[in-house]
N, CA and C atoms as an extended XYZ file, in Angstrom:
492
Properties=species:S:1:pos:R:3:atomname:S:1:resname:S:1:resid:I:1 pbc="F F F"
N        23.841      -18.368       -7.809 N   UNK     1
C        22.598      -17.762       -8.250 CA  UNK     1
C        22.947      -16.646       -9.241 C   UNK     1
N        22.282      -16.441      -10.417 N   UNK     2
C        22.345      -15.520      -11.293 CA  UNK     2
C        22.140      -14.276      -10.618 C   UNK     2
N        22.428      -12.747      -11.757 N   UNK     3
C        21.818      -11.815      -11.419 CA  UNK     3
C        20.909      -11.485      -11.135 C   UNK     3
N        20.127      -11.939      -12.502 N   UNK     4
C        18.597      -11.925      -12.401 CA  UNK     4
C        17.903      -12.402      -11.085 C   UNK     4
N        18.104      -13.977      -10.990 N   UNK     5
C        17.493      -14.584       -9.743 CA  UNK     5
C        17.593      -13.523       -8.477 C   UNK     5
N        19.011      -13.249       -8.547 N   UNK     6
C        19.261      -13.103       -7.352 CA  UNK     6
C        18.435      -11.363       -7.197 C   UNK     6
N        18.177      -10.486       -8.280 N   UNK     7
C        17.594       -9.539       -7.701 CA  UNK     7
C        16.225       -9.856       -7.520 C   UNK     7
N        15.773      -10.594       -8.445 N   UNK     8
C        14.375      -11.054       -8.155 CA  UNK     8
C        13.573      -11.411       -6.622 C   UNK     8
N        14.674      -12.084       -6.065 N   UNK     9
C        14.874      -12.343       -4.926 CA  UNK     9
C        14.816      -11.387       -3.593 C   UNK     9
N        15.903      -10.821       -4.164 N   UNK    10
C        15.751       -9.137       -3.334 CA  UNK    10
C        14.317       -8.433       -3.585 C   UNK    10
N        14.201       -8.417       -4.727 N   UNK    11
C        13.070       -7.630       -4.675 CA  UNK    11
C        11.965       -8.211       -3.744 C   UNK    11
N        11.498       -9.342       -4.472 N   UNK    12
C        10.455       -9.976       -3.287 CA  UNK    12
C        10.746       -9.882       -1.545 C   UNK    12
N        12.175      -10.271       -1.600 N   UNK    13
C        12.305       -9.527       -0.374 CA  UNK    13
C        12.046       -8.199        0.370 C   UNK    13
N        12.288       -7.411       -0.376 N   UNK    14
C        11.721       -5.754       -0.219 CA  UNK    14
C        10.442       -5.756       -0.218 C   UNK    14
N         9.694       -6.196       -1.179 N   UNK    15
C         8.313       -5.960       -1.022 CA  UNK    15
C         7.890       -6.840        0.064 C   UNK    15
N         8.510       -8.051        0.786 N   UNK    16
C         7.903       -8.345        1.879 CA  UNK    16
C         7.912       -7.648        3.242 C   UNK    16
N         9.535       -7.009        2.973 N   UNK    17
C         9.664       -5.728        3.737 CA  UNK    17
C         8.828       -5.073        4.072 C   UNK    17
N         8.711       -4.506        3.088 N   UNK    18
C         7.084       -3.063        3.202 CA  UNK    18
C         6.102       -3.745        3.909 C   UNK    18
N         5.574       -5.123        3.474 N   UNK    19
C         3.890       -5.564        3.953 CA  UNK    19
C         4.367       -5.629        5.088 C   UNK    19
N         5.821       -5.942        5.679 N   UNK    20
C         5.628       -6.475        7.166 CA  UNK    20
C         5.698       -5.205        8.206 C   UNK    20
N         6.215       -4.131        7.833 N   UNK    21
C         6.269       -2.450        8.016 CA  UNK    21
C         4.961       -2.633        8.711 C   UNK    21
N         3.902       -3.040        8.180 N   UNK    22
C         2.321       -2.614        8.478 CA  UNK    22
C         2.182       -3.522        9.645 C   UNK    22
N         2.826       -4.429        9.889 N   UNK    23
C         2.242       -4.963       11.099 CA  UNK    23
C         3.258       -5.066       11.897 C   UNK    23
N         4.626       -3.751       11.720 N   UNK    24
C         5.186       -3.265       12.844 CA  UNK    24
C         6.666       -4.267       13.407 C   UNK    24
N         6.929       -5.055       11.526 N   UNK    25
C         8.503       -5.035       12.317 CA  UNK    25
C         9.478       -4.817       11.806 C   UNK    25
N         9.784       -3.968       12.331 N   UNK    26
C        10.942       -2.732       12.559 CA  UNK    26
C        11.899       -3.397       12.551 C   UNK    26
N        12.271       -3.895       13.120 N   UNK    27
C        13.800       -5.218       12.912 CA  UNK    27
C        14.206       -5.645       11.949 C   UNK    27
N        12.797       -6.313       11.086 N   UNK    28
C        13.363       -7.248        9.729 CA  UNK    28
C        13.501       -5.710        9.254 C   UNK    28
N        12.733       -4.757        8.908 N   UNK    29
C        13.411       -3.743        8.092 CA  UNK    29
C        14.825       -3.146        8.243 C   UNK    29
N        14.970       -2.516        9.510 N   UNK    30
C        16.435       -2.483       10.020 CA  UNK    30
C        17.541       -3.728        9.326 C   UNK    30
N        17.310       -4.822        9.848 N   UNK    31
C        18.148       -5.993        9.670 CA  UNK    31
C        18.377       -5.969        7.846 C   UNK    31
N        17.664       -5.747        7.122 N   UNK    32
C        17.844       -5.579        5.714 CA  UNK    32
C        18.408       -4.760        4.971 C   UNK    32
N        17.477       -3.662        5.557 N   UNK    33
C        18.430       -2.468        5.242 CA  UNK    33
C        19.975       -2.428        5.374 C   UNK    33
N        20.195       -3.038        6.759 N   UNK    34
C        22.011       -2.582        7.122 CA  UNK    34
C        22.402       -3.865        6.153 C   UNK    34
N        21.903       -4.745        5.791 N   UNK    35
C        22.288       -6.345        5.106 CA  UNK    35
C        22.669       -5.380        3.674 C   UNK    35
N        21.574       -4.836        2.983 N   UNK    36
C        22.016       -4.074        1.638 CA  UNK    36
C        23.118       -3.300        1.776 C   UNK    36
N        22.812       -2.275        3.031 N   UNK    37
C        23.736       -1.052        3.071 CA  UNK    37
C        25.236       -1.957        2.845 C   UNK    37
N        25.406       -2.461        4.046 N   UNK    38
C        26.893       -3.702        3.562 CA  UNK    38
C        27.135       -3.953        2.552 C   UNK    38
N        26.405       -4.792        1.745 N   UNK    39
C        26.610       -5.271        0.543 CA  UNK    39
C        27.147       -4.093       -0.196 C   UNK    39
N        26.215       -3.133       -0.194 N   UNK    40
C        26.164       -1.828       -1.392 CA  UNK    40
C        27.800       -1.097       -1.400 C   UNK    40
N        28.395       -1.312       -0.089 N   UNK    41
C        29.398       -0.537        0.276 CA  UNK    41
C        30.716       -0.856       -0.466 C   UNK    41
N        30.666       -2.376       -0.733 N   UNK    42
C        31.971       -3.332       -1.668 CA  UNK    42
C        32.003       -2.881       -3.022 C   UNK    42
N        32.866       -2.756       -3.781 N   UNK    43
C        32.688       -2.621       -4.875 CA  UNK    43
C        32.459       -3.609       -6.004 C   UNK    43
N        32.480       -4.857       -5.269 N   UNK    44
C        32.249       -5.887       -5.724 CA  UNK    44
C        30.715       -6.742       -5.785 C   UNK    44
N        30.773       -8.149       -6.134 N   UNK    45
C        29.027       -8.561       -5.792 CA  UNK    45
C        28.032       -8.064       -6.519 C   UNK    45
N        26.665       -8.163       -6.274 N   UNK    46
C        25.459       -7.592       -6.409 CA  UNK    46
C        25.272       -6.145       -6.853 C   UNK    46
N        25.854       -5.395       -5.912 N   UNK    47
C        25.975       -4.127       -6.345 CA  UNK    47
C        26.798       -3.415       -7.418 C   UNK    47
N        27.659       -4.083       -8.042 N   UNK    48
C        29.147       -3.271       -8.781 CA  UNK    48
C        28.142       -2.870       -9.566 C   UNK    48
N        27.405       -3.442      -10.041 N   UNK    49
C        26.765       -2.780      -11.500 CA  UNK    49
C        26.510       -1.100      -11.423 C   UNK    49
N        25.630       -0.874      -10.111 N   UNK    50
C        25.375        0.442       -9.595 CA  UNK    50
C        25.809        1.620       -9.747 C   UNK    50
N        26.116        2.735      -10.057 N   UNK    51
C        26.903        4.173      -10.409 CA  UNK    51
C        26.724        4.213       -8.819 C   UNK    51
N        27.902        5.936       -8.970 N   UNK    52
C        27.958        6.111       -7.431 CA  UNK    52
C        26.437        7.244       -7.102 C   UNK    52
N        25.861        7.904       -8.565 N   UNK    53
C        24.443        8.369       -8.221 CA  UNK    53
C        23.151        7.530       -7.714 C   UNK    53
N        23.249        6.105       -8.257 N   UNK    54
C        22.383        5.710       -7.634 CA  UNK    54
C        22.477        5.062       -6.264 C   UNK    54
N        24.272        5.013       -6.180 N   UNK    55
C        24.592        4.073       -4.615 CA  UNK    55
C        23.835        5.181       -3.703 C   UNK    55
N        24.197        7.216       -4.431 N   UNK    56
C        23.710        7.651       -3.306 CA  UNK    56
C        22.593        7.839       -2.753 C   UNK    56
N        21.804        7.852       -4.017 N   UNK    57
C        20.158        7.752       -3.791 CA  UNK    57
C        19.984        6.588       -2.741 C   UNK    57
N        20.111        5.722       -3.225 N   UNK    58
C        20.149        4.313       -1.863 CA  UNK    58
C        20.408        4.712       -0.455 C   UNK    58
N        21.595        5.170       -0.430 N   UNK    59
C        22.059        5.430        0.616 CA  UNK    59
C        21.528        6.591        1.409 C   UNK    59
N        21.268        7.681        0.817 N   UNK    60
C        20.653        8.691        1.125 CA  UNK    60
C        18.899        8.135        1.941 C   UNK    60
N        18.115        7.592        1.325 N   UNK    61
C        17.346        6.958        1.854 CA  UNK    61
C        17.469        5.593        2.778 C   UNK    61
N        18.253        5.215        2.667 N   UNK    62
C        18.695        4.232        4.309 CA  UNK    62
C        18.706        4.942        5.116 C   UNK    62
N        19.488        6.036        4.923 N   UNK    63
C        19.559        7.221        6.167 CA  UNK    63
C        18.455        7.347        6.810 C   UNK    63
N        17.464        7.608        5.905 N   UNK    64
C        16.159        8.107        6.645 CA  UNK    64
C        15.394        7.354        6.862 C   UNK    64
N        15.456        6.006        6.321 N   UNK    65
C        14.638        4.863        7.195 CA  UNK    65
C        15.019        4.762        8.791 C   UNK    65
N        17.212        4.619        8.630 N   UNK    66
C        17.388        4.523        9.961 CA  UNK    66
C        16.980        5.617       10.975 C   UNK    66
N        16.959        6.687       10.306 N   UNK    67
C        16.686        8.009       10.960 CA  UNK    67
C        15.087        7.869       11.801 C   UNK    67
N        14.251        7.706       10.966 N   UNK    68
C        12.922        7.570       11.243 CA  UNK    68
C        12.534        6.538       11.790 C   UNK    68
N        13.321        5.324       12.367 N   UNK    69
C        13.049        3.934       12.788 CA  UNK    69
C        14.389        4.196       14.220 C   UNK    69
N        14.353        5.037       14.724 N   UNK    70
C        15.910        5.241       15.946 CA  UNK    70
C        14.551        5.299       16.482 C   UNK    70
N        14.709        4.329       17.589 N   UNK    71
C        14.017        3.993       18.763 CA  UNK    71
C        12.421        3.639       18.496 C   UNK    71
N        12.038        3.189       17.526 N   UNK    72
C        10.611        3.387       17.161 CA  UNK    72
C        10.189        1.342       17.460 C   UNK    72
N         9.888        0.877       17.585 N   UNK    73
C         9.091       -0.701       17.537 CA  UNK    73
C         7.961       -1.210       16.771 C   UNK    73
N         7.138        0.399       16.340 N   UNK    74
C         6.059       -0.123       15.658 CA  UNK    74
C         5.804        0.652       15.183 C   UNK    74
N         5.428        0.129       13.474 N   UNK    75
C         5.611        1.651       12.675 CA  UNK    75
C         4.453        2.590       12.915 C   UNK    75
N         3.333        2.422       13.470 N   UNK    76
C         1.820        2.919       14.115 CA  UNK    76
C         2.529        4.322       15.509 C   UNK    76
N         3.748        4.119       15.437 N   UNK    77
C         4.076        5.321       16.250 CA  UNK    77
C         4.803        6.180       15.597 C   UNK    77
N         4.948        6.306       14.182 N   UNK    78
C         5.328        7.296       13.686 CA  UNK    78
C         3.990        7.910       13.371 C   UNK    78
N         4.168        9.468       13.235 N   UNK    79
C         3.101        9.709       12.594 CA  UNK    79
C         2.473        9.831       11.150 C   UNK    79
N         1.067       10.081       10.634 N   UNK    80
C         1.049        9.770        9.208 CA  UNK    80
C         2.144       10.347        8.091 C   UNK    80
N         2.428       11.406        8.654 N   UNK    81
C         3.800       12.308        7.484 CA  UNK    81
C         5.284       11.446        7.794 C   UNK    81
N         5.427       10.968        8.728 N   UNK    82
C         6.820       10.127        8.512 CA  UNK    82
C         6.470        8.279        8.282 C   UNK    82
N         4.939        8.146        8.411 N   UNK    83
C         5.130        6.998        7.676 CA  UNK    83
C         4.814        6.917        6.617 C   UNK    83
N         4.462        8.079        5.706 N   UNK    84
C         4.894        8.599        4.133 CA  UNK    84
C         6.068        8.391        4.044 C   UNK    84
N         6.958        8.861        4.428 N   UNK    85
C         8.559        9.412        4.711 CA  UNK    85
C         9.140        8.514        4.492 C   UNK    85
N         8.937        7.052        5.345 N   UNK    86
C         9.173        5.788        5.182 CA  UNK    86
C         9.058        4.919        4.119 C   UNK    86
N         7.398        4.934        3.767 N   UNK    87
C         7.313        3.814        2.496 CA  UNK    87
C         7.686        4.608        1.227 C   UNK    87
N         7.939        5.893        1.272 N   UNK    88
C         8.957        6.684       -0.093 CA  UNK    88
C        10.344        6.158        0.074 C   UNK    88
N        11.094        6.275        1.466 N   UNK    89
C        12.097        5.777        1.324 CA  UNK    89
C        12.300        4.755        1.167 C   UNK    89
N        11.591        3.402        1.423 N   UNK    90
C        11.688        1.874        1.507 CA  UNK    90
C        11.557        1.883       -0.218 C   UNK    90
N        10.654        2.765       -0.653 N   UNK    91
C        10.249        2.199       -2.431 CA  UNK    91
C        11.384        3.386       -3.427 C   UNK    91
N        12.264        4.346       -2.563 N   UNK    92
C        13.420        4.895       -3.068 CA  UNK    92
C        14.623        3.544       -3.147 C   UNK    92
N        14.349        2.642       -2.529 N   UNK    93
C        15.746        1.777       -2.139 CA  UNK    93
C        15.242        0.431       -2.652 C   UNK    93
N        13.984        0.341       -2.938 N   UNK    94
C        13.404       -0.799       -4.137 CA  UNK    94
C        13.770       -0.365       -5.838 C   UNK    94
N        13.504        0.669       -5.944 N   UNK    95
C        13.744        1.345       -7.257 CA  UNK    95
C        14.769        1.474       -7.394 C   UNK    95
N        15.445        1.782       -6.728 N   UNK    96
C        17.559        1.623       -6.879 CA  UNK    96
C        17.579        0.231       -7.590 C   UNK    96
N        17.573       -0.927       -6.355 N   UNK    97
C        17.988       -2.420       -6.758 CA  UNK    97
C        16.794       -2.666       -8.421 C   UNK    97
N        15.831       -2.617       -8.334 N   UNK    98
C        15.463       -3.026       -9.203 CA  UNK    98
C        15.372       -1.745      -10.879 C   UNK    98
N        16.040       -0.705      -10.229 N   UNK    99
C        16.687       -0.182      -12.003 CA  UNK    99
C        15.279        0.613      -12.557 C   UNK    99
N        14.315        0.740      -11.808 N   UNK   100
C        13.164        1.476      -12.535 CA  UNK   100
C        12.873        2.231      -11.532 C   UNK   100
N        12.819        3.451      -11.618 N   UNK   101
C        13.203        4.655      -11.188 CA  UNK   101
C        11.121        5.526      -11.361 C   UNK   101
N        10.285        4.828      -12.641 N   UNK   102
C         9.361        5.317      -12.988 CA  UNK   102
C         7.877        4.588      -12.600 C   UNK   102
N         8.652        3.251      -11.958 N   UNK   103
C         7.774        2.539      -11.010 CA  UNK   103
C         7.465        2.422       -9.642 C   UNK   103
N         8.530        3.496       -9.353 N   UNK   104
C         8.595        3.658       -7.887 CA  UNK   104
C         7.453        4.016       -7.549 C   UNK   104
N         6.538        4.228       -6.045 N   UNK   105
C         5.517        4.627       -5.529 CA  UNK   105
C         5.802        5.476       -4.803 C   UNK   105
N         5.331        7.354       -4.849 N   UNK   106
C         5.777        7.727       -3.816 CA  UNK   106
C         3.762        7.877       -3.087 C   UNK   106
N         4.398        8.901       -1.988 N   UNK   107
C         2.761        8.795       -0.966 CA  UNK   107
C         3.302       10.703       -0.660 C   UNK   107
N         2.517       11.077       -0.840 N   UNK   108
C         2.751       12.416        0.226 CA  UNK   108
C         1.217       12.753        0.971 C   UNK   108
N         1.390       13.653        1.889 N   UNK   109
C         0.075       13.898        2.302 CA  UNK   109
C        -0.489       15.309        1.888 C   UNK   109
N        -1.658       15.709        1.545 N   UNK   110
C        -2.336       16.626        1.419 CA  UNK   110
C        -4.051       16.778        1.633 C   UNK   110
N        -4.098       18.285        1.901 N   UNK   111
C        -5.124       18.709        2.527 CA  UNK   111
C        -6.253       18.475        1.288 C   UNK   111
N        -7.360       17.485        1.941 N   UNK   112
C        -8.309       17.163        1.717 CA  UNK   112
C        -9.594       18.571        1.168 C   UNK   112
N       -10.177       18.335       -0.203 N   UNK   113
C       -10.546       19.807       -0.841 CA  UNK   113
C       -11.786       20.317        0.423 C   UNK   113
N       -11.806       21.440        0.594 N   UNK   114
C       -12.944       22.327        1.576 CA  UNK   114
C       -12.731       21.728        2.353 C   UNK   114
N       -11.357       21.340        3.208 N   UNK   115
C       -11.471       20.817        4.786 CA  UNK   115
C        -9.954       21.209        5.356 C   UNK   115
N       -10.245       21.106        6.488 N   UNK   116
C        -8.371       21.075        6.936 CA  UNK   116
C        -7.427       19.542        7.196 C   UNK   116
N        -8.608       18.597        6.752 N   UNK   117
C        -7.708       17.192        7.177 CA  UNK   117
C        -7.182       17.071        6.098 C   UNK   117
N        -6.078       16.109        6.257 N   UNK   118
C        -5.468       16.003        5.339 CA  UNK   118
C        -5.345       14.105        4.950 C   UNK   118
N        -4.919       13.939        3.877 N   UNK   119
C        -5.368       12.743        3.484 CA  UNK   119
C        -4.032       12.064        3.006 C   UNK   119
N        -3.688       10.797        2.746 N   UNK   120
C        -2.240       10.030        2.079 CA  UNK   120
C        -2.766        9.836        0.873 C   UNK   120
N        -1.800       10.303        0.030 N   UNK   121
C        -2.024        9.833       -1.370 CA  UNK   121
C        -0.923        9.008       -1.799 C   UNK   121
N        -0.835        8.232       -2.898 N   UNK   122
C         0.441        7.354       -3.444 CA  UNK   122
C        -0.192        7.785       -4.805 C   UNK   122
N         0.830        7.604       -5.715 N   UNK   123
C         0.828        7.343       -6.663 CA  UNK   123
C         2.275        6.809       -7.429 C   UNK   123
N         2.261        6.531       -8.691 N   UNK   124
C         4.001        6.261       -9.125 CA  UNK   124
C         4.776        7.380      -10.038 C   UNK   124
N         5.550        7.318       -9.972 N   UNK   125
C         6.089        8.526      -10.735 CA  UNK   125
C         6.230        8.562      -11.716 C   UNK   125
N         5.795        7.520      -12.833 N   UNK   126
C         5.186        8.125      -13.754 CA  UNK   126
C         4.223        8.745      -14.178 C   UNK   126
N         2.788        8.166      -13.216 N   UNK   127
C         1.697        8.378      -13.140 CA  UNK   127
C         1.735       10.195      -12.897 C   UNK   127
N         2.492       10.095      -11.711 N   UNK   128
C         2.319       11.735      -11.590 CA  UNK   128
C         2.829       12.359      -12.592 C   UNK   128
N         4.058       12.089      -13.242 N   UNK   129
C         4.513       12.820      -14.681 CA  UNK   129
C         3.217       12.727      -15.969 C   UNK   129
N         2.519       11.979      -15.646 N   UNK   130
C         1.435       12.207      -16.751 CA  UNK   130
C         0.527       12.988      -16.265 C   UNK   130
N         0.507       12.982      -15.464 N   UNK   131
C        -0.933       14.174      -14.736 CA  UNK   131
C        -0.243       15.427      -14.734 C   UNK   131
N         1.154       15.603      -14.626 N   UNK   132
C         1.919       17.191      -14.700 CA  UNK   132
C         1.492       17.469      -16.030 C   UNK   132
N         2.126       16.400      -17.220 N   UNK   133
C         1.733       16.660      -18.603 CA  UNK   133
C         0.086       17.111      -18.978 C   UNK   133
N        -0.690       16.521      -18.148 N   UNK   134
C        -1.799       16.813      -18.842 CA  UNK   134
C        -2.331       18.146      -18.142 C   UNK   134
N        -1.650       18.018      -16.786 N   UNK   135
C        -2.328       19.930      -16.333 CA  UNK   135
C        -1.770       20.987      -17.427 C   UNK   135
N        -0.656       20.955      -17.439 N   UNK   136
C         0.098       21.519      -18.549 CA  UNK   136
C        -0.480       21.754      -20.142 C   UNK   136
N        -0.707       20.745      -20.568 N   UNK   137
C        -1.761       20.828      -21.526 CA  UNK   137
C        -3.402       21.613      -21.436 C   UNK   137
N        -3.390       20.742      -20.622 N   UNK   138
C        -4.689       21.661      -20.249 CA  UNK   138
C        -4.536       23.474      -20.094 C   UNK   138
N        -3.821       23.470      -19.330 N   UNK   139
C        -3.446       24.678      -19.147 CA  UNK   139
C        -2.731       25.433      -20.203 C   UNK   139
N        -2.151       25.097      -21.122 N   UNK   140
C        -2.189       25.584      -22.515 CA  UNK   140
C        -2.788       25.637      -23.838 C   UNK   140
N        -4.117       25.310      -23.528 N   UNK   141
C        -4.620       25.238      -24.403 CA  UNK   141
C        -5.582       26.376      -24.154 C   UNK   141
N        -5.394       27.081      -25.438 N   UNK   142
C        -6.428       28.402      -25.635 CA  UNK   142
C        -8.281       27.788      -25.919 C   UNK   142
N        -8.786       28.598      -24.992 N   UNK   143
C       -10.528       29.178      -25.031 CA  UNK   143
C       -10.704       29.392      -26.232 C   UNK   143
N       -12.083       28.590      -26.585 N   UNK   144
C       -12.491       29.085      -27.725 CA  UNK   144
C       -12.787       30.670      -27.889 C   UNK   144
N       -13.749       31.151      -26.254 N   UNK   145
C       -14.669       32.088      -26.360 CA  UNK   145
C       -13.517       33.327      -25.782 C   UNK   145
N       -14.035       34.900      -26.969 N   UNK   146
C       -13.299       35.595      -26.999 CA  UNK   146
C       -12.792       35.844      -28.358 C   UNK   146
N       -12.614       34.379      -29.180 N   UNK   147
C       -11.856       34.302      -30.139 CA  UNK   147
C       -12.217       35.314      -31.500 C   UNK   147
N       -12.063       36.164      -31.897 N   UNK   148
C       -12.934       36.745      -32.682 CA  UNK   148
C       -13.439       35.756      -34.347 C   UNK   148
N       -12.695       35.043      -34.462 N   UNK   149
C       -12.907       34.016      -35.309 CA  UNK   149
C       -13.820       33.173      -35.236 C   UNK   149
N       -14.435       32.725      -33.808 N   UNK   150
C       -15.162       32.260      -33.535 CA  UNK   150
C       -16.461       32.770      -33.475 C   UNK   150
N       -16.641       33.626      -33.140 N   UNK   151
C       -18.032       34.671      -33.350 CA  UNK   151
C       -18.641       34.783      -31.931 C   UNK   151
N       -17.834       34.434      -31.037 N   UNK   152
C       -18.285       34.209      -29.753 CA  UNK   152
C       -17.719       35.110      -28.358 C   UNK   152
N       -18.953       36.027      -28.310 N   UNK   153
C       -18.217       37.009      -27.536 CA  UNK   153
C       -18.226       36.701      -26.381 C   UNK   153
N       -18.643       35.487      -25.052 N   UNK   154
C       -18.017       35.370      -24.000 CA  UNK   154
C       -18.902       36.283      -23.020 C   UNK   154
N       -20.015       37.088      -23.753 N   UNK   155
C       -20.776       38.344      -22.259 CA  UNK   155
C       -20.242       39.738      -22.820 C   UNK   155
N       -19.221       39.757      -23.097 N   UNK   156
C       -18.431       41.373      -23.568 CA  UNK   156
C       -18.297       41.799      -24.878 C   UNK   156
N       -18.265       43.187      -25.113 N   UNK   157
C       -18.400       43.690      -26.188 CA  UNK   157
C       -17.121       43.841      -26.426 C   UNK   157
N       -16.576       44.587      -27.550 N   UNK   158
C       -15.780       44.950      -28.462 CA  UNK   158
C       -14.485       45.160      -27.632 C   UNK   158
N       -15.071       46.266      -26.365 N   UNK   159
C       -14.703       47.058      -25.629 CA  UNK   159
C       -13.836       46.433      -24.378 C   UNK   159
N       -14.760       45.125      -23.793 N   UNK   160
C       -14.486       44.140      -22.684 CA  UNK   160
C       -15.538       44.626      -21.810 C   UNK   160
N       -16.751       45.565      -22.259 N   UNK   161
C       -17.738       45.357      -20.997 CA  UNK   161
C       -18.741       44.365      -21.121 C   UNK   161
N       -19.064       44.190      -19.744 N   UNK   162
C       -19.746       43.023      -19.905 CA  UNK   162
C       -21.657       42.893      -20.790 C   UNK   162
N       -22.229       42.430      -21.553 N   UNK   163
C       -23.232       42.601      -22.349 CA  UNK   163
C       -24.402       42.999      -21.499 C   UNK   163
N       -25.982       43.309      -22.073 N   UNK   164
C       -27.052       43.559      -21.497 CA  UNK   164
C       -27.312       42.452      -20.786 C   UNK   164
């Protein structure tokens, strides 16, 4: 089997990974994971192509799949912040094998606006690098009002008090 095929392969495999995560088996993920981790470890095969930064990224996140899956059967018993934890790490160790780093999906959780619950978000990391860019922008871009060029005083006088 070619390269190509053969990551293609993997990949679909991974992503069947994840869907089967949701209905709680922990095994085929385990069983895959340690199947890559092996592989990844030779310097030969599938993996040679790999640097040792991205073997560690890989590896670094196996860790914490195995970490977060020690004694667990169904992923419905982790709770919502480590089964974030999880499908970041499962799509940290998809983005390794498959070389795109800007398609990855991560999820974190945050507090839902005027409430204390908190909610899962995903997005991909590029996506979020464009929304940094555009707060950023946004956030640098000068107000018209004030401008004295503009003729627009904003409520305040000359002075900065506020008008009649």
């Amino acid at each position: 089997m070619n390269r190509h095929a053969f990551t293609v392969t993997l990949l679909l495999s991974l992503a069947a990974t994840a869907a089967t995560a949701n209905v709680g088996k922990i095994g085929q993920i385990l069983q895959q994971q340690r199947e890559i981790r092996d592989a990844s470890e030779h310097s030969t095969g599938a993996y040679a192509r790999f640097g040792a930064e991205a073997l560690g990224r890989m590896h670094a996140a196996q860790d914490r799949i195995f970490e977060l899956l020690d004694g667990v059967s169904a992923v419905e018993q982790l709770n919502r912040d480590q089964q974030a934890e999880l499908f970041n790490a499962l799509e940290e160790v998809k983005a390794v094998i498959a070389d795109n780093q800007a398609n990855k999906q991560v999820c974190w959780r945050e507090h839902k606006l005027g409430t204390t619950l908190r909610q899962t978000r995903c997005a991909t990391v590029a996506e979020r690098a464009q929304a940094r860019e555009e707060s950023r922008q946004w956030h640098g871009d000068t107000s018209i009002c004030g401008q004295a060029s503009t003729g627009i005083s904003c409520g305040t006088d000359a002075v900065g008090r506020l008008g009649p």
